[in-house]
N, C-alpha and C positions, 0 to 999 in steps of 0.2 A: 098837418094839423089834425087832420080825422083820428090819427093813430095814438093821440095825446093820451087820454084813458088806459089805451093797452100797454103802454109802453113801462109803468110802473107795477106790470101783474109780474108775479115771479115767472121766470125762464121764458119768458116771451120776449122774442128778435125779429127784428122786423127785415135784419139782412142777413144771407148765408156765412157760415164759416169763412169761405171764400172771399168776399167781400169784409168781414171784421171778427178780430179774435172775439169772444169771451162765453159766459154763459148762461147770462139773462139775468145775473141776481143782482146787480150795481145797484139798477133804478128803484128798484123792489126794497131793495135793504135801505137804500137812502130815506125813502117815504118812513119804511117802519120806524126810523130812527127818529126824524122831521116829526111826526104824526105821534108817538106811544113817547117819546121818548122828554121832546122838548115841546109838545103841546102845539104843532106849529103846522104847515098848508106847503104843498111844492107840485110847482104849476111845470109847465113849458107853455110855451110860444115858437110856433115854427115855421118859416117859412122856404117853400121848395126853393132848392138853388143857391139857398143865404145863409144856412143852420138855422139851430135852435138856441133859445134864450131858455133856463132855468132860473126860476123864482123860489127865491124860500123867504117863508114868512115866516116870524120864531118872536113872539110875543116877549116881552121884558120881563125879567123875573125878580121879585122885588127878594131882595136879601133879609133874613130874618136877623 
């Protein structure tokens, strides 16, 4: 849970190659898209041993 904050900065991993493919830009690009894109909020919840929960909040967008 500490790591909540960091885990959406680009190229930031919190485990080695070793332990998990990729390159840091998933969580990064997801916010920007959640955040600029559709006006909306993405959380996590996490707890050692059990995973994490991912939250997106994405406001309703009224049709013209």
């Amino acid at each position: 849970q500490k790591y909540c904050d960091q885990i959406f900065k680009i190229f930031t991993r919190l485990h080695s190659d070793k332990e998990f493919d990729g390159t840091g830009i998933g969580l990064a690009t997801c916010k920007k898209i959640v955040e600029q894109h559709l006006h909306g909020r993405i959380s996590v919840e996490s707890k050692p041993n059990n995973g994490s929960v991912f939250k997106l909040v994405i406001p309703i967008m009224e049709r013209a």
